[in-house]
Steps between C-alpha positions, in 0.01 A plus 500: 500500500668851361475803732557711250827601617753479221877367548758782504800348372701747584515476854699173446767688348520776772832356645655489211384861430659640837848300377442744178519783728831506501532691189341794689758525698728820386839592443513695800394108725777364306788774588361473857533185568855442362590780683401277751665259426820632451473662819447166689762318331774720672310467819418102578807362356704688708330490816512130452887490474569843717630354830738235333649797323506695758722269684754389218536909386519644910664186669436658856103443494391191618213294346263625761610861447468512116147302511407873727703698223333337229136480716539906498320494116201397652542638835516861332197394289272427800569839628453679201266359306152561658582900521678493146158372356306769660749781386431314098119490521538913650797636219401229222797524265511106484734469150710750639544286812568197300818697303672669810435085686708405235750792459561508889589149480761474255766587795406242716657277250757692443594521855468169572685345258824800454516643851528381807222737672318309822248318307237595748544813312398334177235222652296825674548679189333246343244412672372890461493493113321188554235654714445751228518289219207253660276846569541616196521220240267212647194783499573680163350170365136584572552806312608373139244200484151484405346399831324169391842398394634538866540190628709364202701788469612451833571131483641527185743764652624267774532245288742740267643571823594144625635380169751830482582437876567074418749598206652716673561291797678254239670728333657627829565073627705480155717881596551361808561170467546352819373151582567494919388787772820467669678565183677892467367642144747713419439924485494456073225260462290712803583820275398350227145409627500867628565645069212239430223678814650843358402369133128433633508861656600649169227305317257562791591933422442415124176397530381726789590762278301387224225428748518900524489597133248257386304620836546866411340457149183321631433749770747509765269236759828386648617808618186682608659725794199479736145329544318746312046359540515199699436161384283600190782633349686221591283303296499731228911463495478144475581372138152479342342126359512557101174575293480175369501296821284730695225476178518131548446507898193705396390350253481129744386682757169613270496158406455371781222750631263425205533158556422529852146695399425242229510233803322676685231615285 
């Protein structure tokens, strides 16, 4: 017995029409999130090997004493980060942000692997370019997406993220070389690794820069200075669905209303 109701193919074929929303993701989401991800891949990999260098490059810290050193990154971040997210959402200026996070950190690399500066000096350092670069880079996202695209934009982001942040950790195992803890790497291979974080920081000003330009031409939604109308100008910043798709959404959501009278009636 029919009810009248006809079969809507179409919302079979809705998953596969949220995978096609990637393609509305712009050029500005792209720059972003290998800004990202150059960022991060001068951050992990060298937390992860920070205390062993700092003992085998300042051979009066012992094990215990360069796990603090290198635990100052993310000590400095928990101090920092809750306040410099509040300062963000007040000046705005997020792709600016994202280039001086990138320019500022260029000399921690530097001093680390050509000086021999304390490197609490460089770990704190660190950990403050880090605060600013999560403040300013993680929430910029929001802002260059269509909002029914959120969710994947995100994921897909983190996803970029890990992969950059895996090769990386590789590429640093093969610089490095070492197969035992209790082995001394010597200072060339650990300056080495440091020319390979200062290559991600140089690619991570590259595209932040870009990020900028191509941000610039389309409006400037990066670097508004202040909240100017509340959240429905927020909304109105966000990176609009295109014509097509919201015709579509319309067009099943008619659909589905005349089909609901013609029950009914």
């Amino acid at each position: 017995m029919s009810s009248g109701k006809k079969f809507d193919g179409r919302g079979m074929f809705g998953g596969v029409r949220r995978v096609q929303d990637v393609k509305l993701l712009s050029l500005r989401y792209w720059l972003l999130v290998l800004t990202i991800m150059f960022f991060y891949n001068g951050i992990f990999p060298f937390i992860a090997d920070a205390s062993k260098f700092i003992q085998d490059k300042y051979s009066d810290y012992s094990q215990k004493e360069a796990a603090y050193v290198a635990g100052a990154v993310y000590d400095s971040s928990l101090v920092l980060s809750a306040s410099v997210g509040i300062l963000i959402d007040y000046v705005g200026l997020r792709g600016v942000f994202a280039v001086a996070c990138a320019v500022f950190t260029l000399p921690v690399f530097g001093l680390l692997a050509f000086t021999f500066v304390p490197p609490l000096v460089s770990t704190i350092w660190l950990g403050v370019t880090y605060s600013f670069a999560a403040s300013s880079m993680w929430p910029s996202i929001p802002l260059v997406v269509p909002q029914a695209t959120l969710g994947t934009a995100m994921g897909l982001a983190t996803s970029i993220q890990m992969v950059g942040i895996g090769v990386s950790n590789l590429i640093v195992g093969q610089i490095l070389g070492s197969k035992s803890n209790e082995t001394k790497i010597p200072l060339w291979r650990w300056q080495r690794m440091m020319i390979f974080m200062l290559g991600n920081t140089i690619c991570c000003i590259v595209t932040s820069v870009l990020l900028n330009v191509v941000d610039h031409r389309q409006g400037g939604t990066l670097n508004k200075t202040t909240k100017r109308s509340g959240q429905a100008e927020g909304d109105s910043e966000r990176e609009p669905l295109n014509q097509r798709q919201e015709e579509e959404e319309q067009n099943e959501a008619n659909g589905s209303n005349v089909t609901s009278r013609s029950v009914n009636s």
